[in-house]
C-alpha positions as CSV (number, residue, x, y, z in Angstrom):
1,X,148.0,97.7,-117.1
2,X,148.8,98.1,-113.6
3,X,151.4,95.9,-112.2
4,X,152.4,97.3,-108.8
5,X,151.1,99.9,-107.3
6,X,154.8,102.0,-106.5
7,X,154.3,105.0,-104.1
8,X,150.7,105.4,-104.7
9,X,149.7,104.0,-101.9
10,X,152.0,106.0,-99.8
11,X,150.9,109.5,-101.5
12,X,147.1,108.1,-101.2
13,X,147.3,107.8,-96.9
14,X,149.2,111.0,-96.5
15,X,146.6,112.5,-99.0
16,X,143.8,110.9,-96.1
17,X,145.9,111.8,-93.0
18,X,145.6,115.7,-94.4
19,X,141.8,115.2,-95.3
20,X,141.6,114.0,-91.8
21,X,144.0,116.7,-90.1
22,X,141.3,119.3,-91.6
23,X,138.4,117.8,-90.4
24,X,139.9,117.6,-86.8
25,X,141.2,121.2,-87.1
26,X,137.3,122.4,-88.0
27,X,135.3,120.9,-85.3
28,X,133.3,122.5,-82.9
29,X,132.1,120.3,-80.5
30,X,134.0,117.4,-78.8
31,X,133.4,113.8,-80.5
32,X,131.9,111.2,-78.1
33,X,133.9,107.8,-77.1
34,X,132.5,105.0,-78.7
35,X,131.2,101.6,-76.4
36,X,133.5,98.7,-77.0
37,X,130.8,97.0,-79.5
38,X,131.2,95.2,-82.4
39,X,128.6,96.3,-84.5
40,X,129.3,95.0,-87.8
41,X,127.2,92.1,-89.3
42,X,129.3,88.7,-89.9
43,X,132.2,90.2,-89.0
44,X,134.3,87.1,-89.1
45,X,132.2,85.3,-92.4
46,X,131.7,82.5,-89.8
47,X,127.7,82.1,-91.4
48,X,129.3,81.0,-94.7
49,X,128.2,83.6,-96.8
50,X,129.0,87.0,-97.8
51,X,125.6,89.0,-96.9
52,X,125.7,91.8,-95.5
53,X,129.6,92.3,-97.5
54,X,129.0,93.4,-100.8
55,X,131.9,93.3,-103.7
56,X,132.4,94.9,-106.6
57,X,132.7,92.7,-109.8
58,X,131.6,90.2,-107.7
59,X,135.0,89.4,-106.4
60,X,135.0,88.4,-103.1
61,X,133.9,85.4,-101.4
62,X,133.9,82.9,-98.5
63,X,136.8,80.9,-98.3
64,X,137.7,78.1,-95.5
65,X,141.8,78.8,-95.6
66,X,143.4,80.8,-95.0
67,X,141.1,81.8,-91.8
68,X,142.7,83.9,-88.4
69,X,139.8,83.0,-86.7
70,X,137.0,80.3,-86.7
71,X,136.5,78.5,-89.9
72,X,135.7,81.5,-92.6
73,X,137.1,84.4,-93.9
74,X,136.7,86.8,-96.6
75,X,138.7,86.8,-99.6
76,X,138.6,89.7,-102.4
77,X,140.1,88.4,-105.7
78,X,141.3,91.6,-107.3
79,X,142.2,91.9,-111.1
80,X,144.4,94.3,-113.4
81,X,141.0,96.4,-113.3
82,X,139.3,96.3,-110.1
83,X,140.5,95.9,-106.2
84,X,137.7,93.9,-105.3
85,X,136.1,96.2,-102.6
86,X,134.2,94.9,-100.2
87,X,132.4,96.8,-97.8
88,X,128.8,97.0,-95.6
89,X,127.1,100.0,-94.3
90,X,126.1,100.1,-90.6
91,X,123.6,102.7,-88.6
92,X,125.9,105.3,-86.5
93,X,125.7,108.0,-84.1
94,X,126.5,111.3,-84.9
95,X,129.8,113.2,-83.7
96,X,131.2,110.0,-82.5
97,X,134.6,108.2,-82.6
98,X,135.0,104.7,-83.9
99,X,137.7,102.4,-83.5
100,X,137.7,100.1,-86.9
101,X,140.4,96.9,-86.9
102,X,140.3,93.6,-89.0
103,X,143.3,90.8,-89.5
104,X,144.1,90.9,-93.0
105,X,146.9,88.7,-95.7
106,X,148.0,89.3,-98.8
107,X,149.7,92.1,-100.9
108,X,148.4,95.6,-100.3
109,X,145.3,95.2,-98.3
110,X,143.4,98.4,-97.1
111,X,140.9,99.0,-94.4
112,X,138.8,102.1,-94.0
113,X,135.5,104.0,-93.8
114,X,134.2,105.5,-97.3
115,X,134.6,109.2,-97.3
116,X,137.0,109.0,-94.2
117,X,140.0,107.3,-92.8
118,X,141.4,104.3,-93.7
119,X,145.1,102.4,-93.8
120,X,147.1,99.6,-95.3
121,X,149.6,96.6,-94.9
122,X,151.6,95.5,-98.1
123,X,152.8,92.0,-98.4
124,X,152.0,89.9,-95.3
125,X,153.3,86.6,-94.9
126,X,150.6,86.1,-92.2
127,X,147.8,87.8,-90.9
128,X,148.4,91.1,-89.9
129,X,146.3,93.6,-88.0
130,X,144.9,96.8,-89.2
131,X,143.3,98.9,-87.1
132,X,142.1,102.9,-87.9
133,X,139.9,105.2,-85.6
134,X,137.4,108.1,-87.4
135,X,135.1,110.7,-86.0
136,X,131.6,111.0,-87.6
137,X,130.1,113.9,-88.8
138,X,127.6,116.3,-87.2
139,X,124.9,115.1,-88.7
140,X,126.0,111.5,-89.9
141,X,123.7,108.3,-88.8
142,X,125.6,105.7,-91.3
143,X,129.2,104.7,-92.5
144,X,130.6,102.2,-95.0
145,X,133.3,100.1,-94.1
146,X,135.3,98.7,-96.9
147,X,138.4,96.1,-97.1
148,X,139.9,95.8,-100.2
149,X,143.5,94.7,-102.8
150,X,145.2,96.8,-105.2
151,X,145.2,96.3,-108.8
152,X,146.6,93.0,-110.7
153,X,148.1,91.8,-106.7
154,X,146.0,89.5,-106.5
155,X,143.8,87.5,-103.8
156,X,143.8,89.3,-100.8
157,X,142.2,87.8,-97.6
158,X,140.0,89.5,-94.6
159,X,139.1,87.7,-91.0
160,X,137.5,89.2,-87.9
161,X,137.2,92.7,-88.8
162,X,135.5,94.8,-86.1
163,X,133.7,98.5,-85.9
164,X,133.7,99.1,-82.0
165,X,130.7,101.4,-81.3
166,X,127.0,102.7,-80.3
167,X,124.6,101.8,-83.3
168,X,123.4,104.4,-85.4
169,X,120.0,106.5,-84.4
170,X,121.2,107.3,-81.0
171,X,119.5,103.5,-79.7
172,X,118.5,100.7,-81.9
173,X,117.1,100.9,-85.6
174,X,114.2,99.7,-85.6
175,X,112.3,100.9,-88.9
176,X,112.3,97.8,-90.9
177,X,112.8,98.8,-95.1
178,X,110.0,98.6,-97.3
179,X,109.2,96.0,-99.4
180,X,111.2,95.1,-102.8
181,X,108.9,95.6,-105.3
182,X,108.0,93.7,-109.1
183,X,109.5,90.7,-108.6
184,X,110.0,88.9,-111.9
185,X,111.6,85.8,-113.5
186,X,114.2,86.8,-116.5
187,X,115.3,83.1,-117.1
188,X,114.4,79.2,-116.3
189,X,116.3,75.7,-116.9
190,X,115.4,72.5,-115.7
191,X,117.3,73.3,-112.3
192,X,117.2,76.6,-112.1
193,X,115.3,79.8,-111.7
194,X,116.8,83.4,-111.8
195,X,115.0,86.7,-110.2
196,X,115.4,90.2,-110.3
197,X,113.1,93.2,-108.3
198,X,113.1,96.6,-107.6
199,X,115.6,97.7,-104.9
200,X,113.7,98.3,-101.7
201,X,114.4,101.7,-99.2
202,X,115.5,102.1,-95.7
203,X,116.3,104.6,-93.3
204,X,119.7,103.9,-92.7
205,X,120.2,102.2,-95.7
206,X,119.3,98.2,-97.4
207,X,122.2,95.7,-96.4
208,X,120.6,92.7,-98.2
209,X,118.0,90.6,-99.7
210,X,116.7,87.3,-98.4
211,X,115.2,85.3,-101.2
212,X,112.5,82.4,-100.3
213,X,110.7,79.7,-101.8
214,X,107.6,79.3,-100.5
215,X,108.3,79.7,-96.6
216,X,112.0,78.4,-97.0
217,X,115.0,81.0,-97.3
218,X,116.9,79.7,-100.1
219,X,119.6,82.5,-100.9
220,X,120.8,85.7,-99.6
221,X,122.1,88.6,-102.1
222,X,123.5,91.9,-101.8
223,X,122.0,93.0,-105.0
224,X,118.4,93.2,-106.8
225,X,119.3,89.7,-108.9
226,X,119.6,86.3,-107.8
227,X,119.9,82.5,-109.4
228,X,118.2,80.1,-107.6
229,X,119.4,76.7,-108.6
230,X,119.5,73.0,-107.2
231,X,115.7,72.9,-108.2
232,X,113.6,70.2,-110.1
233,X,112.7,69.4,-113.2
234,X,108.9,70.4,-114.6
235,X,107.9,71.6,-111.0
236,X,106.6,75.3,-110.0
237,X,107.9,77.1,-107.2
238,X,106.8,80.3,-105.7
239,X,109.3,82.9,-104.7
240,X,109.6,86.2,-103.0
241,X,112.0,88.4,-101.6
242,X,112.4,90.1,-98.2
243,X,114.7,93.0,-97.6
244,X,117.5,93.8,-94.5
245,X,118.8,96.5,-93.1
246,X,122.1,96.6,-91.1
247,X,120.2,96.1,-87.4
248,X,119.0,93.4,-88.7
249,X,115.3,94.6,-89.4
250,X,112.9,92.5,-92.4
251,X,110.7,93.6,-94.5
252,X,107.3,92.4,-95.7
253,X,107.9,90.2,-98.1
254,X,107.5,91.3,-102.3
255,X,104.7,90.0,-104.7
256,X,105.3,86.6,-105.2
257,X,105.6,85.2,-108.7
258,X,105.0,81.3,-109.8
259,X,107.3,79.8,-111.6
260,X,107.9,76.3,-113.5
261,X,111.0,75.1,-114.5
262,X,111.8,73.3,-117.1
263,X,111.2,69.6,-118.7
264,X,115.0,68.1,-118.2
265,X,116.7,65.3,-120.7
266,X,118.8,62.9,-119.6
267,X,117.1,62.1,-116.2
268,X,115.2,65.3,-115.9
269,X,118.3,67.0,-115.2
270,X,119.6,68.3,-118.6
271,X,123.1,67.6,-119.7
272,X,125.0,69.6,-116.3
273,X,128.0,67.8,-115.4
274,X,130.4,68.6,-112.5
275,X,133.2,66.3,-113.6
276,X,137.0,67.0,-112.0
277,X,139.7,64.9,-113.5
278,X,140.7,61.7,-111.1
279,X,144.2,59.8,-113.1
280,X,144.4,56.5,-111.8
281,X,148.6,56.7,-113.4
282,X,150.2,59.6,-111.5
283,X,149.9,61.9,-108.4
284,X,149.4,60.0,-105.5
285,X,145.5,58.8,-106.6
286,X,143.2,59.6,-103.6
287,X,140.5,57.2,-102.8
288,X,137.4,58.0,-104.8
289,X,135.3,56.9,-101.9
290,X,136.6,59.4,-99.2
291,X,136.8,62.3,-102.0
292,X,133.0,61.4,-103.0
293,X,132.0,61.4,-99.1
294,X,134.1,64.2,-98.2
295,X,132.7,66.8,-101.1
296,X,129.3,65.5,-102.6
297,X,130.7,65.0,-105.5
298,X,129.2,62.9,-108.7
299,X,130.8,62.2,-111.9
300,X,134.8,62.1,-112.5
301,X,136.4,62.5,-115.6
302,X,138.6,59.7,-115.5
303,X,142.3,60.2,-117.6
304,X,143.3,59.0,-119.7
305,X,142.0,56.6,-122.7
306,X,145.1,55.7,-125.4
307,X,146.1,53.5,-127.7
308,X,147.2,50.4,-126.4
309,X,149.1,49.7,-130.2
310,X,147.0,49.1,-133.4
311,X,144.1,51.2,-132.4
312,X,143.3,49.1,-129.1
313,X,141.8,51.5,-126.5
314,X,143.8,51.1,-122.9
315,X,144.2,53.5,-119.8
316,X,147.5,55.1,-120.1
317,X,148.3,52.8,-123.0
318,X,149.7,50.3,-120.4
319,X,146.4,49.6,-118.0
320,X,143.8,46.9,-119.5
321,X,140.6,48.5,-120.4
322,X,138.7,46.2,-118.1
323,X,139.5,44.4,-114.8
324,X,142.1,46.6,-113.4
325,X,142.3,49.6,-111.0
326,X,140.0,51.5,-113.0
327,X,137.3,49.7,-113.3
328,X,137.9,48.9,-109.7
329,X,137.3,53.1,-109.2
330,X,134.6,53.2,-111.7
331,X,132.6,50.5,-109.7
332,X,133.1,52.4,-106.6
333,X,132.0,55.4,-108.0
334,X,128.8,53.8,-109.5
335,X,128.4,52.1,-106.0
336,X,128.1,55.2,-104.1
337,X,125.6,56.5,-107.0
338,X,128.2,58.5,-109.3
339,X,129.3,57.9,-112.8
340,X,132.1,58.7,-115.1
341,X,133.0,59.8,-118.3
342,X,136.7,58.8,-119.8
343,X,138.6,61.4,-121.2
344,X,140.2,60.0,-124.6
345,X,143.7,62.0,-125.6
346,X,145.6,64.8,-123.2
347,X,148.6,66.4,-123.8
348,X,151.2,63.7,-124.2
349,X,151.3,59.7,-124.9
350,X,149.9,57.4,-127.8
351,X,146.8,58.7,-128.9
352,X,144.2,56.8,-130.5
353,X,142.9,59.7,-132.8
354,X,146.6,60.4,-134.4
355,X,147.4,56.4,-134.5
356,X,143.6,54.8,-135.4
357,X,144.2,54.9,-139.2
358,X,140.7,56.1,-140.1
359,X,137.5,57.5,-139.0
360,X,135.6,54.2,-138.6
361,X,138.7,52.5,-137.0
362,X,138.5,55.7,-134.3
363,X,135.1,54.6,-134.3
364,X,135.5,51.3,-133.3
365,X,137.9,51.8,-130.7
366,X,135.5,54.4,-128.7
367,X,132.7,52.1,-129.2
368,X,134.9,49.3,-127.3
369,X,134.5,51.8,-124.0
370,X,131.2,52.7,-124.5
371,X,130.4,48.9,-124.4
372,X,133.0,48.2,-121.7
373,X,131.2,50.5,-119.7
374,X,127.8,51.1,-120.3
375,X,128.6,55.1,-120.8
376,X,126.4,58.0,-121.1
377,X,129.1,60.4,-121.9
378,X,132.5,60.4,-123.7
379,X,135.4,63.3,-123.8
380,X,138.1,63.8,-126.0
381,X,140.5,66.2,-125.2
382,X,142.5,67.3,-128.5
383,X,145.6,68.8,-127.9
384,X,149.1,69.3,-129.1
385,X,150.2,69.1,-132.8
386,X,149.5,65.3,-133.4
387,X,145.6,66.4,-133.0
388,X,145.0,69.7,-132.3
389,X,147.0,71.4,-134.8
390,X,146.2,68.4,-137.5
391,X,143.4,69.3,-139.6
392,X,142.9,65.9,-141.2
393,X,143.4,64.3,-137.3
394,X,140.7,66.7,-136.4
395,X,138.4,65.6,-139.1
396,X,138.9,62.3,-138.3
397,X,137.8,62.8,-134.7
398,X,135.0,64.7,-135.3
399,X,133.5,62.1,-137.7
400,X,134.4,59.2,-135.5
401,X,132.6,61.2,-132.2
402,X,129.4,61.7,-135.2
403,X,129.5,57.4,-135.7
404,X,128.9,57.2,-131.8
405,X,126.4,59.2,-131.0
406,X,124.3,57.4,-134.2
407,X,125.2,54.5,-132.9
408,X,124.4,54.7,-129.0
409,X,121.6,56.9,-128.9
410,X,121.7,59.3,-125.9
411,X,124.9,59.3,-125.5
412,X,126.7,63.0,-125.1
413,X,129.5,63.8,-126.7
414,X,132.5,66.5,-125.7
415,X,135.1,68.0,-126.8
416,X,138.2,69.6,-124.7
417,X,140.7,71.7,-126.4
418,X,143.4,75.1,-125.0
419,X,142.0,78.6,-125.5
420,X,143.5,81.9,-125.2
421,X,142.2,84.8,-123.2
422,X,139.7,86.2,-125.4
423,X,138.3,82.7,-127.0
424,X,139.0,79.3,-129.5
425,X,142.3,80.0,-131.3
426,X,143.0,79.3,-135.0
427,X,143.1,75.3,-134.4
428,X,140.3,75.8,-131.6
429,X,138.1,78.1,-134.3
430,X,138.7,75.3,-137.2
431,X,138.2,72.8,-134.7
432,X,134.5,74.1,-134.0
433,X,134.1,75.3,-137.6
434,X,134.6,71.4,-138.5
435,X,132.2,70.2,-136.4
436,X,129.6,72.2,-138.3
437,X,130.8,70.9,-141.4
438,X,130.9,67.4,-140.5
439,X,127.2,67.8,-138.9
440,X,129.4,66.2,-135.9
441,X,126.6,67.5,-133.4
442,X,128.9,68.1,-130.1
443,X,126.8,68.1,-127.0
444,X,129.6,70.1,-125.4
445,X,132.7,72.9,-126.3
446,X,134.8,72.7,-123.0
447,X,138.4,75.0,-123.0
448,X,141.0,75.2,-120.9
449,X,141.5,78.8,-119.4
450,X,144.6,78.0,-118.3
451,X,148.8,78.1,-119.1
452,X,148.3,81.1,-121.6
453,X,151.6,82.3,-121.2
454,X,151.0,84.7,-117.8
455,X,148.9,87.2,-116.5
456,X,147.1,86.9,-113.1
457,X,143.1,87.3,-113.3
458,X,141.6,84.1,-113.8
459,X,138.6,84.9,-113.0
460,X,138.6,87.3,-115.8
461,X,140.6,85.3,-118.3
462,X,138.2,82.3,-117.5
463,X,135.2,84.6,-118.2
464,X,136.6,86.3,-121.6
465,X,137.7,83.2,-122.7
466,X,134.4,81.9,-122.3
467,X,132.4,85.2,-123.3
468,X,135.0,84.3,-127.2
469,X,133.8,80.7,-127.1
470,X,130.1,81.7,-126.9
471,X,130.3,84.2,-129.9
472,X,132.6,81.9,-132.0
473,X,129.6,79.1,-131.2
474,X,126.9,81.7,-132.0
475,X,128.2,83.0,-135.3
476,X,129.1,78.9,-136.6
477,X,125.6,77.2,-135.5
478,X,123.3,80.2,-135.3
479,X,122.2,79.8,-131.8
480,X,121.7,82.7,-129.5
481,X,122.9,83.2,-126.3
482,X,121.4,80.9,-124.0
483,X,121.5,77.7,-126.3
484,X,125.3,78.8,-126.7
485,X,126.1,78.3,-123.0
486,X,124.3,75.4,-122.9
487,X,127.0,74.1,-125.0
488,X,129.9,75.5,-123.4
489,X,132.5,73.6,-120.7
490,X,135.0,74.8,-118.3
491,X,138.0,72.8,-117.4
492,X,140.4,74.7,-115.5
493,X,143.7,73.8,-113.1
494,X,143.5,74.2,-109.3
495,X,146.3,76.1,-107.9
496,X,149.5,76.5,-109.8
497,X,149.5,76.1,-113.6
498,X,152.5,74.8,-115.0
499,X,152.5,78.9,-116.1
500,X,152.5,79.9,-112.3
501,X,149.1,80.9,-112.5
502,X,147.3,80.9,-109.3
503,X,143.8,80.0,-109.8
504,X,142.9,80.0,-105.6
505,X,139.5,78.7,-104.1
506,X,137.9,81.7,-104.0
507,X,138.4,81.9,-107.7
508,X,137.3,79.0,-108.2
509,X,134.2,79.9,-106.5
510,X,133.9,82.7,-108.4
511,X,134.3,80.7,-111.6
512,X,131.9,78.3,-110.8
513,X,128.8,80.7,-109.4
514,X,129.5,82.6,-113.2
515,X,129.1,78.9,-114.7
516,X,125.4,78.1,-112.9
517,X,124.3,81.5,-113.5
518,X,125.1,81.5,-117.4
519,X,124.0,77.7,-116.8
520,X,126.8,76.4,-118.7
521,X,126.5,72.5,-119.7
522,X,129.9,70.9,-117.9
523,X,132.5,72.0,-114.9
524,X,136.2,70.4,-114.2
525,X,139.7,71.2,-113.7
526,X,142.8,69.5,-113.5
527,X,143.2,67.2,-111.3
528,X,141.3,65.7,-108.0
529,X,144.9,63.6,-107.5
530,X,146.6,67.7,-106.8
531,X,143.1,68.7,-104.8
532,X,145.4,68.5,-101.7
533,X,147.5,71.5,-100.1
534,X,151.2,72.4,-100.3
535,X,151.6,75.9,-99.9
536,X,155.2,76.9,-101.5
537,X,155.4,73.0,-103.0
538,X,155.5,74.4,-106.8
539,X,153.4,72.3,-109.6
540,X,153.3,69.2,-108.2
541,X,151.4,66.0,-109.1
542,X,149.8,65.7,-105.7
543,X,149.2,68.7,-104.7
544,X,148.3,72.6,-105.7
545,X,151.3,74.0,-104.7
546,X,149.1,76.6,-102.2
547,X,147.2,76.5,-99.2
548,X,143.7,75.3,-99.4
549,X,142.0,72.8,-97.7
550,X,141.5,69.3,-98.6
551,X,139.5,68.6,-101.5
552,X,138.3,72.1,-101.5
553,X,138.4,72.5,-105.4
554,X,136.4,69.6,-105.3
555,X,133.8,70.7,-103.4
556,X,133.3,73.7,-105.0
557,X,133.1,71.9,-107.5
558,X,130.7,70.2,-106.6
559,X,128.0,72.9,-106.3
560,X,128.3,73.4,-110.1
561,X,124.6,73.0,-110.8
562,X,124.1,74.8,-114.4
């Protein structure tokens, strides 16, 4: 694994100042000077999406902070095995100089032109400009500008990055690209539809595909895929896809295919729920009301449900389970047309499952909330050695969760439990092999990608993670792929893990668009009450201990759709 990147970086610019000594050295005929014109396409990220910028691994995306200028900017979260390149290709004129700068942040951020120039900033505290010129080539009408990290540095950040030049063709482009061709569906829910079509051509070269339902664009990818999701229940939609090129230019639109989603339960939504933690006991609670306003947001897991002494369900073991402040939140999050579900357990306190002296008693107490509050969905999150690591404790939970859901038809049941990178661990694998046994029938698996001991990718910790808790659900139950996801939650922590993990907005984002397009059944993370920024303030209860916006992790969460 790569863990710094040393002199490379040093050897790899003197390496590109030769290449481009050479190339100076062999010219014939004198370069022109380039107009001062920007002619990259959202340059700045200020439309709120990434289009024309493409990534690899999917890594970047638009973030709100940190921004140099206006309200977007680009951020690339790079891995131990990929930089997170970003880059777009323009139209340009032959044997002509261009001046290429952009503001970047982070550790080790390049800037360049595939195939040419390029330099490189390590460790700003700040923005910092970068700023390279290049000479095209004889014959060259296009170039590919890239920003991008180094390995395992992580999140690096791009604003306002500028190509100052003439357009390609020696005027404007204006040969549009033909047509993307068989468009298809690969895959339906109830709320969602996802696409893929043959790539489409272009003179200069495709920046982009527009995606539209009926006469509404509804998406915009760089690639020849898409999810299209926020959709209804048992309705058709017809979609096609139009194709851009760098000056803008559309295509004609594809064939357009018809497509019905599917019947939903529950609503006619299916079982999605975008749930973040709220904890009424510690870190400064926020007011549900502006948080609910502020990010569109829905349902809250409310923490957390203990034992009160002799099996008697209470928040926090010290709040009354009815006529205190959260009830007084649960009303006004049913007011404003939410819900919640209460998560029973968590890593510390008097927990019902270890103290109720049997399955039936467990029972009874979890019934006591579901009547206290009309519910539609319960949690309990099993952790530490009094439940996780207890097989009989375990059991016991399992077979109260199974009395429940006999017993309240429609109601969902879910359970929460630590992970390690690649999937369940022993107690997480018994845990799920248990359930089986019991005939428990657990509407939802949700792990916690987080505190596993180091290690900076997330994203790609979240994913694996995941990816082991799909194939551990698919070799128990039998189910393939699709009706595995569909019983899969993630609950992660925004900002810094008590590990010093950094799990940022954009990876967040990243997390959450691999959630809807794997249509996953549930989305949270640890905690609303820390959905506030402190960059530099550590692991706080109130606050992320980075820089982020206000409720940001909220609203991203938010758009979990599934």
């Amino acid at each position: 694994m790569r863990t710094r990147p040393l002199g490379r970086p040093w050897r790899r610019f003197l390496a590109l100042l030769g290449t481009a000594g050479l190339a100076l050295a062999g010219a014939v005929a004198l370069p022109g000077t380039a107009q001062a014109a920007n002619i990259l396409s959202n340059p700045g990220l200020e439309s709120g999406a990434l289009s024309p910028w493409s990534c690899t691994g999917n890594l970047g995306s638009v973030v709100s902070s940190p921004t140099h200028g206006g309200s977007k900017a680009l951020a690339g979260a790079v891995g131990s095995s990929d930089i997170a390149k970003c880059g777009q290709t323009v139209p340009v004129q032959p044997n002509t100089t261009y001046a290429l700068t952009g503001w970047v942040r982070g550790s080790y951020v390049y800037l360049g032109v595939d195939g040419g120039a390029s330099t490189w900033t390590s460790s700003p505290s700040a923005y910092s400009r970068l700023s390279v010129s290049f000479t095209t080539g004889a014959s060259q009408t296009s170039a590919t500008i890239y920003v991008h990290g180094w390995y395992a540095q992580g999140t690096y950040y791009a604003d306002d990055i500028s190509l100052d030049g003439p357009g390609g063709g020696g005027g404007s482009d204006t040969q549009a690209p033909t047509a993307p061709g068989a468009l298809t569906s690969t895959g339906k829910t109830s709320s969602s539809v996802s696409l893929s079509w043959n790539a489409a051509t272009d003179n200069v070269g495709v920046t982009g595909y527009d995606v539209y339902s009926g006469s509404s664009k509804v998406l915009t990818v760089s690639g020849t895929s898409a999810t299209v999701s926020g959709l209804s229940a048992s309705t058709g939609y017809t979609f096609t896809v139009r194709a851009r090129d760098a000056a803008g230019n559309t295509s004609g639109a594809s064939n357009s295919v018809v497509v019905t989603t599917n019947a939903g339960g529950g609503g006619g939504t299916g079982f999605k729920q975008a749930a973040p933690y709220l904890f009424e006991g510690w870190g400064d609670p926020p007011s549900v009301s502006t948080v609910m306003s502020s990010t569109g947001v829905k349902w809250f897991t409310m923490a957390f449900m203990l034992d009160g002494g002799g099996c008697n369900p209470m928040w926090d073991s010290n709040r009354p389970l009815t006529g205190g402040v959260d009830q007084s939140v649960i009303n006004q999050v049913r007011s404003a047309g939410g819900d919640i579900v209460p998560s029973f357990g968590g890593w510390q306190g008097s927990k019902l499952g270890a103290n109720c002296s049997s399955a039936s008693a467990l029972a009874g107490a979890l019934q006591k909330v579901i009547d206290a509050y009309s519910l539609k969905a319960i949690d309990m999150d099993i952790e530490n050695t009094d439940e996780f690591e207890n097989e009989a404790v375990q059991a016991r939970i399992l077979t109260a969760l199974k009395t429940v859901k006999a017993n309240n038809p429609g109601l969902k049941t879910i359970v929460t439990f630590g992970t390690s990178t690649t999937g369940p661990t022993y107690y997480g694998n018994r845990l799920i092999e248990q359930a089986k046994s019991l005939g428990a029938d657990i509407d939802v698996f949700t792990i916690m990608p987080f505190d596993f001991g180091g290690g900076s990718d997330m994203y790609g910790n979240t994913v694996n993670a995941t990816e082991g808790l799909k194939n551990k659900l698919k070799s128990t139950f039998g189910w393939d792929d699709a009706t595995a996801y569909a019983h899969i939650g993630i609950s992660g922590m925004n900002g810094l893990s008590d590990q010093q993990e950094n799990t940022t907005p954009a990876i967040w984002t990243q997390i959450r668009d691999w959630a809807n397009s794997h249509h996953i059944a549930r989305l949270a993370y640890w905690a609303v009450n820390r959905d506030r920024p402190c960059p530099g303030g550590g692991v706080v209860s109130n606050c992320s201990g980075i820089s982020q916006s206000t409720w940001q992790f909220t609203s991203i969460t938010a758009g979990f759709t599934g």
